[in-house]
Every structure is written in C-alpha cells, then in structure tokens.
C-alpha positions in Angstrom: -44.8 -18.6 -2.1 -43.0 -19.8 1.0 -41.3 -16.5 1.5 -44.9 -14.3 1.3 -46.4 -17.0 3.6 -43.4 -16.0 5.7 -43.5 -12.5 5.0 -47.4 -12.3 5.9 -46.9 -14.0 9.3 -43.8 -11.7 10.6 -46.3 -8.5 9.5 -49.3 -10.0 11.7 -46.5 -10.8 14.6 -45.2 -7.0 14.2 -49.2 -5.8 14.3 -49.9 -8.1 17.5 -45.9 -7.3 19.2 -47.3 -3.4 18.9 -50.7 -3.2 20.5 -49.6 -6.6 23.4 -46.3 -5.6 24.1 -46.1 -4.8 28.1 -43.7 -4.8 30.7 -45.0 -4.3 34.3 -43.0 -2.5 36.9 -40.8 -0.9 34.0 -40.8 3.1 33.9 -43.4 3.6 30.8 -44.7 0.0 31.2 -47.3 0.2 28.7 -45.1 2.5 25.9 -41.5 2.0 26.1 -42.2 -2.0 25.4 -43.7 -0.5 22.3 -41.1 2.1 21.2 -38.7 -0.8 21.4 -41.1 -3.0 19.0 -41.0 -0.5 16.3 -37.3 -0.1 16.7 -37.3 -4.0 16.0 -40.0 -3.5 13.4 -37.4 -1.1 10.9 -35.4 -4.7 10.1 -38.2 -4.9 8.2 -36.1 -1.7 5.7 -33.6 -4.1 5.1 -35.9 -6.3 3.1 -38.0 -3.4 1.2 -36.8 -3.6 -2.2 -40.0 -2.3 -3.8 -39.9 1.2 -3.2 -40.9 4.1 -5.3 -40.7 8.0 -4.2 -44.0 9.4 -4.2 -44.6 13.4 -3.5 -46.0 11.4 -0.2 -42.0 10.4 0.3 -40.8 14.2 -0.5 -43.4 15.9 1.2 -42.2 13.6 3.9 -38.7 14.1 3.8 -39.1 17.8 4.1 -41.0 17.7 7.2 -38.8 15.2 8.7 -35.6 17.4 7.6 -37.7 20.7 9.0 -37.9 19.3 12.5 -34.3 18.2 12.4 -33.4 21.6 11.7 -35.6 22.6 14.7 -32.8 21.1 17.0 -30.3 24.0 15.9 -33.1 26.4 18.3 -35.1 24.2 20.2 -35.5 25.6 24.0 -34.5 21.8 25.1 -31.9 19.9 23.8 -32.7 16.4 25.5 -36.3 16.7 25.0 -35.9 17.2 21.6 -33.2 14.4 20.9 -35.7 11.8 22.0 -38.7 12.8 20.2 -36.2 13.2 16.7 -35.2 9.5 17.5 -39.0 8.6 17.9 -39.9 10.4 14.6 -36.7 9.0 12.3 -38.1 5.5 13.4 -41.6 6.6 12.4 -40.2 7.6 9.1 -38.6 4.4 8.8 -42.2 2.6 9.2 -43.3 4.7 6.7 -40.8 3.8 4.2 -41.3 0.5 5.0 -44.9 0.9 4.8 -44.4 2.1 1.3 -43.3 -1.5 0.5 -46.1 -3.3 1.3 -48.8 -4.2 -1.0 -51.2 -5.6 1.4 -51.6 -4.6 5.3 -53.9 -7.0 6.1 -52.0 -8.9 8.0 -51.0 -6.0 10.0 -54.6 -5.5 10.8 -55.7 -8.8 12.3 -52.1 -9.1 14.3 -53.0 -5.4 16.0 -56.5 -6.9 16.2 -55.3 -9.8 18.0 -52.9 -7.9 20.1 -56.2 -5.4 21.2 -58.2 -8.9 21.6 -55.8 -9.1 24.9 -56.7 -5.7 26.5 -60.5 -6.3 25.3 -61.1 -9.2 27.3 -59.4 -7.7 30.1 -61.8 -4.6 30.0 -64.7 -7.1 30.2 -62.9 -8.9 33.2 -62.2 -5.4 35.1 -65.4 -3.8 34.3 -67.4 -6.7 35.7 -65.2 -7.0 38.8 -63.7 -10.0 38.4 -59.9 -8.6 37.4 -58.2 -5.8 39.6 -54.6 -4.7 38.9 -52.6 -1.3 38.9 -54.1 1.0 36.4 -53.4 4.6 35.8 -57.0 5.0 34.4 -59.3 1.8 34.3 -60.6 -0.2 32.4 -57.4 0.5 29.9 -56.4 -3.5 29.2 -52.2 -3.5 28.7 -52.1 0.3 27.8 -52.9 1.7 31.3 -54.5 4.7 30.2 -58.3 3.6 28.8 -57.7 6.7 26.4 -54.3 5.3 25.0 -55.9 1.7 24.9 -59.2 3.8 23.1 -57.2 6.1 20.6 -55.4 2.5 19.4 -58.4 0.3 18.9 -60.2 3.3 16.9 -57.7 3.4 14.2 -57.8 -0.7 14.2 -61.5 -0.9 14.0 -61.4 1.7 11.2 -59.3 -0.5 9.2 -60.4 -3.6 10.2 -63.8 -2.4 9.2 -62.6 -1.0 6.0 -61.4 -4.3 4.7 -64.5 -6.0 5.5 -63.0 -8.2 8.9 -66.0 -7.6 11.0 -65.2 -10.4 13.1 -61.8 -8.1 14.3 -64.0 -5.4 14.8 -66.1 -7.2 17.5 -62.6 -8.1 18.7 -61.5 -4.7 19.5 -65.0 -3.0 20.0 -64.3 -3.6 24.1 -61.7 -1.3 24.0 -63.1 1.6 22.2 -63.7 3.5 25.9 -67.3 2.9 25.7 -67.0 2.3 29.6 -65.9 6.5 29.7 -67.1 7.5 26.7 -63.6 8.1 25.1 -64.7 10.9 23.1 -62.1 12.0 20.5 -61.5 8.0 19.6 -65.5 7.8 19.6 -65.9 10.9 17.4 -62.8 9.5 15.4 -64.9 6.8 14.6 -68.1 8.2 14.0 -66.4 10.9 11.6 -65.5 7.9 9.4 -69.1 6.3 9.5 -70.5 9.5 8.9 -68.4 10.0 5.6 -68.9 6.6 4.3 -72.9 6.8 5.2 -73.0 10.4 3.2 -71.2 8.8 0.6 -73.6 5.9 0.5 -76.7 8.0 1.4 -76.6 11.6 2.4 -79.7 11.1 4.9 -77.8 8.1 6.3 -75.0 10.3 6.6 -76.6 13.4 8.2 -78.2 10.2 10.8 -75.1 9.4 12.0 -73.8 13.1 12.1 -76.5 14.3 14.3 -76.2 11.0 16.4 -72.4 11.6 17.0 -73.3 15.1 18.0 -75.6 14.1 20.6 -73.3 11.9 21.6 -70.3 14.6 22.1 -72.8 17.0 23.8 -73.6 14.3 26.0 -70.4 13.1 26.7 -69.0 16.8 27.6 -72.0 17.3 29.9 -70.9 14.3 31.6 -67.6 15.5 32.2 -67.2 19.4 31.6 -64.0 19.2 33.5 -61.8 18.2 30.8 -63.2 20.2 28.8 -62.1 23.5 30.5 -58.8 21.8 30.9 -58.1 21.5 27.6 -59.3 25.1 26.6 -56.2 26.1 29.3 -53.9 24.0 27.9 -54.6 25.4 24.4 -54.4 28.8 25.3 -51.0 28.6 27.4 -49.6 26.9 24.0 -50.7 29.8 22.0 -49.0 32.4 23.9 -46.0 30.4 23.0 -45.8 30.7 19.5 -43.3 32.0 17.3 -43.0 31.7 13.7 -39.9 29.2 13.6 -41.4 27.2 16.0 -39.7 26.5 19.5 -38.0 23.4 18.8 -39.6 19.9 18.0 -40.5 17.9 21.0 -39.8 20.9 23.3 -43.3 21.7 24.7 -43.1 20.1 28.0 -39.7 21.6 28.9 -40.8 25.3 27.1 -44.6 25.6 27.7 -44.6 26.6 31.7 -42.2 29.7 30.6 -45.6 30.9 29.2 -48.3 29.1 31.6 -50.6 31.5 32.7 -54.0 29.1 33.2 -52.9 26.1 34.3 -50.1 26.1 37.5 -47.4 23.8 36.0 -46.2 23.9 39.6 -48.9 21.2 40.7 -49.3 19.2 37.4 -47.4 19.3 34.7 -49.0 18.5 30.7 -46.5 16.6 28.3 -49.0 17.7 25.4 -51.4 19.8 24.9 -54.5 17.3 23.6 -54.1 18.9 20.6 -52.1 18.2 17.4 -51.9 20.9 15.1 -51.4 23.3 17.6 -48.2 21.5 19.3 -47.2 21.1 15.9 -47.1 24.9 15.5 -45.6 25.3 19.2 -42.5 23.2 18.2 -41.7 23.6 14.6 -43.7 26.7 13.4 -45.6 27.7 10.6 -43.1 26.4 8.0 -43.4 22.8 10.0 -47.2 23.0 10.4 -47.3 24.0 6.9 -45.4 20.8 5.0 -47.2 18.5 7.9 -50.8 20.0 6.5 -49.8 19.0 2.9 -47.9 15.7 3.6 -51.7 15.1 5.0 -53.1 16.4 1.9 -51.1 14.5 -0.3 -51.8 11.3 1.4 -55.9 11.9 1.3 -56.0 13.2 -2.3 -57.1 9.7 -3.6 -60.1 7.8 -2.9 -61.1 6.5 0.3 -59.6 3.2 1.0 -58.9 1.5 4.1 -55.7 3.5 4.7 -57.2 6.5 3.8 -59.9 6.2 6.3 -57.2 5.8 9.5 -55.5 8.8 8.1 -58.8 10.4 8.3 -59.6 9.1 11.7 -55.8 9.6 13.6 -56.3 13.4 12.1 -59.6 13.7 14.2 -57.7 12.4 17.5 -55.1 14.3 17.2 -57.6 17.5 17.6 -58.2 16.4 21.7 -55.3 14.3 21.8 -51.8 13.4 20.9 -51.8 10.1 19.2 -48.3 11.2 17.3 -46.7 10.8 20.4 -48.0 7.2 21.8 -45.8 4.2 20.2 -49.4 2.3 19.5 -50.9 4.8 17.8 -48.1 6.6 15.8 -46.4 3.3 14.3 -49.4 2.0 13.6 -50.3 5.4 11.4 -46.8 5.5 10.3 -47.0 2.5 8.4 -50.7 3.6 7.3 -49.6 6.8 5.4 -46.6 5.0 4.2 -48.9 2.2 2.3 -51.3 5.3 1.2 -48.2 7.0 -0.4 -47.5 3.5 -2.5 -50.6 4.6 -4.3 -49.4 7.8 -5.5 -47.9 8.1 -9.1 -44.4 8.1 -9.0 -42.9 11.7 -8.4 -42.1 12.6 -12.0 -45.4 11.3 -13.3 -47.6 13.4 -10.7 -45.1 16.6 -12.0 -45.6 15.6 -15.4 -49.1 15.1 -15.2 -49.9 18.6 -13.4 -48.2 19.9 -16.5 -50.2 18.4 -19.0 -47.9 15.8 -19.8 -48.1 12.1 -20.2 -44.7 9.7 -19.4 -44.5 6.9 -21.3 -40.6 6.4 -20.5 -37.9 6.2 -23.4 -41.6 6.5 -26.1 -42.3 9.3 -27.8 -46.0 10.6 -26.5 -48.6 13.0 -27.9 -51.0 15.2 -25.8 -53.4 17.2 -26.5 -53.6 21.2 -25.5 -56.9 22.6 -26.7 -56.8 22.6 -30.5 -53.2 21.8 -30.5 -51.4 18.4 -30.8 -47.1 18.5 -29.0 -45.2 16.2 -29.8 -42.9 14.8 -27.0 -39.6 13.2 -26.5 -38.7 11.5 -23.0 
C-alpha cells in the first residue's frame, strides 16, 4: 500500500517536473529543462514489470524502427541523431505508460505544474508581471502557443476524468488572450464529439460555435494563415517516397523553398504534422504512424482516448511531437491507451474467429458449424 502511495506521488512529481520545469538564461530555457525531465522520467522502465505487447506496442515498434532506418538516407546526419534520441525516449514513455493502470496522478501533477504558468498569465496580462518573453502571455513556456498546445491536452484529460477543479487550473493558459487557435479548436473538437455523442443538436451547437470561432480568429489574424499555406507548400515540393530522413526538415526544406526566403527566417517545422511526417520518413513512415493512431483510437472514448484525439488536431497547425511538454505528455497517453488493447495474439486470434482460452480446449462457432480447438 506504502509502495502505490509512493508510486502515485513520484507520477504527480513527474506530471508537475514536465509542464514547471524552467531554466532562465539557458539556450532552450523553456524546453531543454523538459527534454531532460523525460530523460529522468524513463527510470520509471526499470520498475514496469506489468507489461503486455499490444498491436499498439508492434505498430509502435515498427514506426520507431522505420525512422531509425531513415538515418541510413537522411539529408542531415546531426539533425537527425537528435530527434531519434528524442523519439527512443518518447518510446520509452510509452512503454512505460503501458504500465500504468491509473494516470491520474499524472494529470493533477501537469495540472499543478500549468497552475504556475496560469497565474503568471493573469499577472502579465493585467500588467502587474513583465519578464523576457518570446511571445506573451506564455507563463514558463515562453511561447503562449507552446504554453496553449500543453494545457489543451491537460484540460482534456483533466476534464475527462471528472477533475473540474484542474480544469479551472489550467483554463488561463489555454491562449484565450490570442486566441490560440489549433489548441482552442483541439479542444472544442473533443466537446463537440462528446456533445454529439450525448446529443447530436448539442453537438452540431458546439460545432458551429467552434467554427465561428476559427473564422473569427483567422480574420483576426490572416497573416499566419498565409504563412502557413507557404510553409506547406515548400514541404510538398520536397517529398519523396522514402522520405528525406527523420528530423531532417530544417536542414533539407530551404533546398526546395520557393515561397518563403529561408534566407531571412528560417521554420524548424512546418505547423503541420502529417505532412512533416511524410517529408522525413515517407509514405511507408506516414503509413504505420496513421495506423499506430488507428490502433490506439479503435476503442471507446476514454480519457486517453480523447488527448489522442485532441494532440492529432494540433498537430494539423502545429508541431506538438516535437515540444518536450506536449510529446511526453502524449507519449505516455498512447502508451496507457495501448494497455487496453487485447494482448497481440488474442486481437490476431480474435480477427480470425478464434477464442484463446490458453492451455483449454475452446469451441467457436462458424455459421452452422461447431471447430473444435486445441491451444
């Protein structure tokens, strides 16, 4: 009892380490503080004894293994070193997620970490706070669409599991200031599902109120906007079927910059997932990443679910795979959705008709017919 106690408290730690830690005057203040907690976080492997390999595990292991293999082409070498080290920890969290039966600790600790940038939002918005930001009001993450991709996911599973007082918590740091508008739309893609779930009017309510909030939002800044349809269009010319390399789109995209003059500014992503996805590893790599999602998502819609669903609609106007805050808190996510898979050989077993039982002998039925079965 002692040891779950224990256990519980070092999870909440690990949730409030991840969305608090900071580092001023460091290069990458608000993320490499971050990277190093989820470093720290994969002692957690040592003690994850309960462990069984899901297709969310293989479907895993094959994109993680495809955009190793990605290294023996990539267009650049050191770019692509560090963001393989960055994904073998992610795939650590996720096996370590995998052990976990509850994650609600998790929760209220990245709640509690986000309950530290949220107060200092209220401080700088009403003018009583000033300090170094790349993009105010952003609380420890310096960036107020960092600090808003983050407390989406958060809310979403705070929310989920009924902690409504966490919510409230991290509502301050959703970019309501600047209308974040992919963590906004994140959110109000999940609300939307549950309310058409509950009550398709409810749910059509909250669809056409998100969409009036988007178009209002893009009139506000149209910008960005433009931006981003350059960006997407200079990673497109740059595709190839193997993929150029995973984590090689800074160092390989200007090659084929045609839109945007990479001589004045210079994009690590292109604000859009899937399509760096395909830039870097392909169509085979964009291919077992599409059904690792699906795998996850093909059970109900429980808490973890729901951030799966909600990091997936980021990740179409940003790149919350590659921000420490966002991707080890997803990695763990998908790794507790996967412990709710069948095991392997019961999900193979079952798409062919068949029942395990272990050492038993089973019957199932075929039509008319009765096999008999020996495992």
């Amino acid at each position: 009892m002692a040891d779950a106690r224990w256990g519980r408290a070092l999870l909440g730690l690990f949730g409030f380490a991840l969305m608090a830690a900071y580092w001023p005057s460091i290069n990458g203040a608000a993320t490499s503080p971050r990277w190093a907690v989820l470093a720290l976080g994969l002692v957690g492997l040592l003690f994850s004894l309960d462990v069984k390999v899901t297709l969310g595990h293989i479907a895993g292991a094959l994109f993680l293994g495809w955009c190793t293999a990605s290294y023996l082409w990539t267009a650049t070498p050191l770019d692509s070193v560090d963001a393989l080290l960055k994904l073998w920890i992610m795939a650590g969290l996720f096996v370590l997620g995998s052990s976990i039966a509850d994650l609600r600790p998790f929760y209220l600790g990245a709640a509690a970490g986000l309950a530290v940038s949220s107060a200092l939002v209220v401080l700088v918005v009403s003018g009583l706070v000033s300090y170094a930001q790349t993009s105010p009001p952003a609380g420890l993450f310096l960036n107020y669409l960092y600090l808003a991709e983050a407390a989406a996911l958060v809310a979403v599973a705070c929310g989920a599991n009924g902690l409504w007082w966490a919510v409230g918590a991290v509502a301050p740091s959703l970019g309501l200031y600047h209308l974040a508008r992919g963590p906004l739309v994140a959110v109000g893609a999940v609300s939307g599902l549950l309310g058409w779930r509950y009550s398709r009017r409810v749910g059509l309510l909250l669809a056409v109120g998100g969409a009036l909030v988007v178009l209002g939002a893009v009139w506000l800044r149209p910008a960005t906007v433009v931006d981003r349809f350059a960006l997407w269009e200079d990673a497109w010319s740059g595709l190839t079927f193997f993929g150029r390399g995973f984590g090689s789109y800074f160092g390989a995209v200007p090659f084929f910059s045609t839109h945007i003059d990479m001589a004045a500014i210079r994009h690590f992503h292109p604000n859009n997932w899937p399509l760096e996805l395909l830039f870097e590893v392909g169509v085979p790599g964009t291919i077992l990443a599409m059904a690792l999602c699906a795998i996850l998502l093909d059970r109900r819609l429980g808490a973890e679910r729901l951030v799966l669903i909600a990091f997936l609609v980021e990740g179409l106007v940003g790149f919350p795979f590659s921000l420490p805050a966002t991707a080890g808190f997803v990695a763990l996510v998908a790794g507790r959705a996967a412990r709710d898979l069948p095991h392997w050989r019961d999900a193979t077993a079952a798409r062919r008709g068949v029942v395990r039982r272990g050492p038993v002998v089973s019957v199932v039925s075929k039509g008319n017919r009765c096999q008999r079965l020996d495992w």
